[in-house]
C-alpha positions in Angstrom: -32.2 3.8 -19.1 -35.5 6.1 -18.0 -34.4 9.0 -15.7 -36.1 11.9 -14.2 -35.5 13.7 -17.6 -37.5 11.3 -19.0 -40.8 12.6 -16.8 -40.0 16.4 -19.4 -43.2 16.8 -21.4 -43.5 18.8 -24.8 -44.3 22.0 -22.7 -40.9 23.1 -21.7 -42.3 24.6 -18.4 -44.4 21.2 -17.3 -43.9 17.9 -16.2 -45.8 14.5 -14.9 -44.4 13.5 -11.9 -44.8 10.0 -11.6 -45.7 8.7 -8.1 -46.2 5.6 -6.0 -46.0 3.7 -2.7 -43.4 1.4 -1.6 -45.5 -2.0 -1.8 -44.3 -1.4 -5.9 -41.3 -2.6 -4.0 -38.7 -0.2 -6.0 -35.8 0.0 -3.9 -34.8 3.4 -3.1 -32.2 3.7 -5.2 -33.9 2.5 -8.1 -36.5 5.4 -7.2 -33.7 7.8 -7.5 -32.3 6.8 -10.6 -36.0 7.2 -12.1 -37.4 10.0 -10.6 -39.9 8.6 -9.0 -41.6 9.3 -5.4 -42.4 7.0 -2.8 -45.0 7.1 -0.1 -44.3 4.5 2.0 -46.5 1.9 4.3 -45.8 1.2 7.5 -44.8 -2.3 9.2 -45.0 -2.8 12.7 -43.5 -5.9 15.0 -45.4 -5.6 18.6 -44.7 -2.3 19.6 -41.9 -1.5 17.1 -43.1 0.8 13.4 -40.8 0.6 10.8 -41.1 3.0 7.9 -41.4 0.2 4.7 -38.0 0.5 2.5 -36.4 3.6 4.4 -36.1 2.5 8.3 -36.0 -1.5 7.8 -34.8 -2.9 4.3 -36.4 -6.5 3.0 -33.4 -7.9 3.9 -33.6 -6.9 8.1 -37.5 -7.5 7.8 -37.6 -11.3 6.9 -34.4 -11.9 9.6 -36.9 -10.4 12.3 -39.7 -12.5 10.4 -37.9 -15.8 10.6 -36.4 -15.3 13.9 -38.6 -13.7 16.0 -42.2 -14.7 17.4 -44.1 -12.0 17.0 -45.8 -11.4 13.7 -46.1 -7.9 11.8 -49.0 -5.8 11.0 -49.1 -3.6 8.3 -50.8 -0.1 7.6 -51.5 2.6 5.2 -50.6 5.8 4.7 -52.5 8.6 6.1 -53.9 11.2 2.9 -51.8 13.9 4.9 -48.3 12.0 4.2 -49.5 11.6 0.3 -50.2 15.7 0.9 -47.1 15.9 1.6 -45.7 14.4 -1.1 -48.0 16.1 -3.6 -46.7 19.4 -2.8 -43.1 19.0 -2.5 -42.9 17.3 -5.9 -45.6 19.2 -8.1 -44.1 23.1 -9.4 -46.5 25.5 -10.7 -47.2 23.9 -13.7 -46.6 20.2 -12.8 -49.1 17.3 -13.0 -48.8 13.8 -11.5 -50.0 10.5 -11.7 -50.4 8.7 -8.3 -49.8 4.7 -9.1 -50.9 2.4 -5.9 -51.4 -0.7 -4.5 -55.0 -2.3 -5.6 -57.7 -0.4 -3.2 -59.3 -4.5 -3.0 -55.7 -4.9 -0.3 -55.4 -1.6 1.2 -57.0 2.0 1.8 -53.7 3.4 0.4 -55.5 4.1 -3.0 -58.1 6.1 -0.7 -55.9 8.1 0.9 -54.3 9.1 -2.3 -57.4 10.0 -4.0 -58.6 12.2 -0.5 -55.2 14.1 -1.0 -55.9 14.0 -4.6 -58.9 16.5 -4.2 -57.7 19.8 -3.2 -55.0 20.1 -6.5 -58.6 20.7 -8.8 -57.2 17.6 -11.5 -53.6 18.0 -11.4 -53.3 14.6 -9.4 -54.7 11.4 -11.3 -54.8 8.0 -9.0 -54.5 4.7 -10.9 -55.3 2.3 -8.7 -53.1 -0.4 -10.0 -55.3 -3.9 -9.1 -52.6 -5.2 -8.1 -49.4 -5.7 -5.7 -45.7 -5.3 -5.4 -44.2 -6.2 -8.9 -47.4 -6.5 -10.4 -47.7 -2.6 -9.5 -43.8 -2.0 -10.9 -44.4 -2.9 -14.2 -47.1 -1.1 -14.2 -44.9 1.8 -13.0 -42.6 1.7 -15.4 -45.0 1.1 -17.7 -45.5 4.8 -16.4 -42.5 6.0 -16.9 -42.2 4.7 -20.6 -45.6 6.8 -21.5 -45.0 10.0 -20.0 -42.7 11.3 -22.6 -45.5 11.0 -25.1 -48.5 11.5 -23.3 -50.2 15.2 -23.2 -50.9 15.3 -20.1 -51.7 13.4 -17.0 -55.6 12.4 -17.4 -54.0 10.9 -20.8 -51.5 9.0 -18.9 -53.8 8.2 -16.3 -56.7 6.6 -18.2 -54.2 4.3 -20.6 -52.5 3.1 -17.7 -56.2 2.0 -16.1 -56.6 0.5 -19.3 -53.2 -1.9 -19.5 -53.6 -2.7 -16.0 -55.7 -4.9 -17.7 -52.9 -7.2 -19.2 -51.2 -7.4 -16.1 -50.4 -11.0 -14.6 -49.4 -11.8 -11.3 -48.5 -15.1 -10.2 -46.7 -16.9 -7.4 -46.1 -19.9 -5.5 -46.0 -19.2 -1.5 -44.7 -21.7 0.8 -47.7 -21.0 3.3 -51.4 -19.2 3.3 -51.0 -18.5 7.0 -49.6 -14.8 6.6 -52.5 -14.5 4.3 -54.9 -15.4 6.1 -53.7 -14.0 9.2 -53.5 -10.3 7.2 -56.9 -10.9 6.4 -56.2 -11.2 2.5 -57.6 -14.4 2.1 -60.6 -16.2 4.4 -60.1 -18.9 6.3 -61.8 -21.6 4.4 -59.6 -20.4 1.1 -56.4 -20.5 3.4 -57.5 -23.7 5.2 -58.3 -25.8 1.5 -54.4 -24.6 0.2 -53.1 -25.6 3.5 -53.1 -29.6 3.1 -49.2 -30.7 4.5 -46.4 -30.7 1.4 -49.2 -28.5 -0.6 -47.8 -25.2 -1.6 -50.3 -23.0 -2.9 -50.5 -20.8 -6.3 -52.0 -17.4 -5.8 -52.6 -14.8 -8.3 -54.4 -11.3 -8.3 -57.4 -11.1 -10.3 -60.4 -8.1 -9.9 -57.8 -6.9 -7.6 -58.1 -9.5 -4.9 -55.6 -12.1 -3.6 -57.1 -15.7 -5.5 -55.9 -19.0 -4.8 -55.6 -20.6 -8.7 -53.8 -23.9 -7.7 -52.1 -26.3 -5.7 -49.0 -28.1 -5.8 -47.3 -31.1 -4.3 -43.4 -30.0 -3.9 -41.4 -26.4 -5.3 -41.1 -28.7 -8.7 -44.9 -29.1 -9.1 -45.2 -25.9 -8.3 -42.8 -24.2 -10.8 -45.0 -26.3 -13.8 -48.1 -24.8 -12.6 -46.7 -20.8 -12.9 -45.4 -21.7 -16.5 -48.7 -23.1 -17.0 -50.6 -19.6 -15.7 -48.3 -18.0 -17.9 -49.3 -19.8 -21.0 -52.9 -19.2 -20.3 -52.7 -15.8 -20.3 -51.0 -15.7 -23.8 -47.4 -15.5 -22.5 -45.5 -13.0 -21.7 -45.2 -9.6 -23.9 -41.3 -9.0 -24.0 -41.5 -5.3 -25.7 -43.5 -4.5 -22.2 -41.8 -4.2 -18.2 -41.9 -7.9 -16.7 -40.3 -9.1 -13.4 -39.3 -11.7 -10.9 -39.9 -11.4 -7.5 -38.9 -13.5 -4.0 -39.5 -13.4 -0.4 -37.4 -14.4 1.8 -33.1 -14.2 3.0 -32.2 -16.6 -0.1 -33.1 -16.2 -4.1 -32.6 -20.4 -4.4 -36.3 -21.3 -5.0 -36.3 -18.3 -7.3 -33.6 -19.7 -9.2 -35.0 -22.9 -9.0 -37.8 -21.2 -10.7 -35.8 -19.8 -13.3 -34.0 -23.1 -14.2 -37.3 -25.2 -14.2 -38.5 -22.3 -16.7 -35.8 -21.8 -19.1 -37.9 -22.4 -22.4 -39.8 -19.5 -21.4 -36.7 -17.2 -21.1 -34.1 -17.6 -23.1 -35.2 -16.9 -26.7 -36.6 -13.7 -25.3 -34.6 -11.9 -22.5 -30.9 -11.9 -22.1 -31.1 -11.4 -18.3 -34.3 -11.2 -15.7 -35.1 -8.3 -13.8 -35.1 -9.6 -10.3 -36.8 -8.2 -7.2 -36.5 -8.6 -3.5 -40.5 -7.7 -2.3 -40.4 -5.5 0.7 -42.0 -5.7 4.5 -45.2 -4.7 3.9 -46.0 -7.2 1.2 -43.7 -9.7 3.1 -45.6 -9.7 5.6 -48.6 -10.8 3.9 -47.0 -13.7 1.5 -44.5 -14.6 4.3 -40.9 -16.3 3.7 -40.4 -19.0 0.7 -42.6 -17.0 -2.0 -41.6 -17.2 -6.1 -43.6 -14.8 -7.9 -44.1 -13.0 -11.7 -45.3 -10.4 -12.8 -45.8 -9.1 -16.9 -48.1 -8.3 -19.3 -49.7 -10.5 -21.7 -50.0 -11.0 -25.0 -53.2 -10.8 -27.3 -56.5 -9.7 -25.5 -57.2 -13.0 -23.7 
């Protein structure tokens, strides 16, 4: 299990302090355990803010989603709350490595790297080019280097290259929170919208792509596995996840069940993961996604 011990580098007096925001979707406990740092987004219903993962959990957020009539915006954090951070984590002799959501979806990378300046190279930003558990593995990813890495540009510059081999792939019930966050253009949203289609998204140069469309949750399940063997399948010895949306895991199950040959020679159990308000907002209820790293160099 990686702990904060694990962020210790070979300089007794010097550590990388691994850092991110809460679309990586880390619950906070989870950040705890790991020694990790949050800056989190904001979601707001109408005239009410909620501070992403600390003043409305996933599971509150998608019963205001479903039930109410008024749907959520999203925004960034400011460079002054990543300031914040920055200095209450980083001791005399610290580094850290700032891991966010892709800068193609949000200005949260920008902020980080404007906060970034003033600490003359002791803060590196990976922008991750991608979102929620696409950025956790990534993260932990993170976490698994800094023991060995000599310093932060060092982690820094191998995680921008393995963001490379990260896959993320997901079947949403709907476009319409894409399209009404602006993620995806009308005429994408409105040619995966066809009645009983549900659409397959993935992230690719960073953006939100629409890769396929399925007739029924069973259709749809056969075209992720098939996304995952055209990347080369998934890399075992590296972090991989599941991730829903929504008050119930069943599709995710579903999912799992449909997938099995995938699975079972390779992982015991699934790392499962409940994606938060911000990115909630966005994919809406109903959503099945995966993220890992490939094999090979596809």
């Amino acid at each position: 299990m990686l702990t904060a011990q694990h962020l210790m580098k070979s300089e007794a007096d010097m550590a990388i302090r691994i850092i991110t925001d809460s679309t990586s979707d880390f619950t906070r406990a989870e950040a705890a355990q790991l020694g990790l740092e949050i800056v989190p987004l904001k979601t707001r219903f109408g005239d009410e803010e909620y501070i992403d993962g600390v003043t409305i959990s996933p599971k509150e957020f998608y019963e205001k989603l479903i039930e109410g009539d008024v749907l959520p915006t999203t925004s960034q954090p400011s460079p002054s709350e990543f300031e914040e951070v920055y200095d209450r984590v980083l001791g005399p002799e610290d580094e850290a490595v700032v891991i966010t959501i892709s800068a193609e979806l949000s200005g949260t990378c920008q902020s980080a790297l404007i906060a970034a300046e003033k600490y003359e190279g002791r803060v590196h930003v990976v922008d991750s080019r991608s979102a929620s558990i696409g950025t956790q593995i990534l993260v932990r990813r993170a976490l698994e280097l800094a023991p060995g890495a000599k310093g932060a540009a060092e982690l820094a510059h191998q995680l921008t290259q393995e963001r490379e081999k990260v896959c993320v792939i997901a079947l949403l019930d709907t476009l319409e929170y894409l399209k009404r966050g602006g993620r995806i253009s009308p005429a994408v949203a409105f040619a995966g919208g066809v009645l009983a289609i549900k659409p397959v998204v993935s992230i690719q140069d960073g953006a939100v792509q629409l890769v396929g469309r399925a007739r029924g949750s069973k259709n749809g399940n056969n075209l992720l596995s098939e996304f995952i063997k055209k990347r080369g399948g998934v890399d075992f010895s590296l972090p991989h996840t599941l991730g829903y949306t929504g008050l119930s895991d069943a599709l995710l199950q579903k999912y799992v069940h449909d997938s099995a040959h995938l699975w079972t020679e390779h992982a015991e159990s699934l790392p499962v993961c409940l994606i938060g308000s911000v990115i909630g907002s966005h994919g809406g209820p109903g959503a099945v996604a995966v993220a890992f790293f490939r094999r090979g160099d596809l």
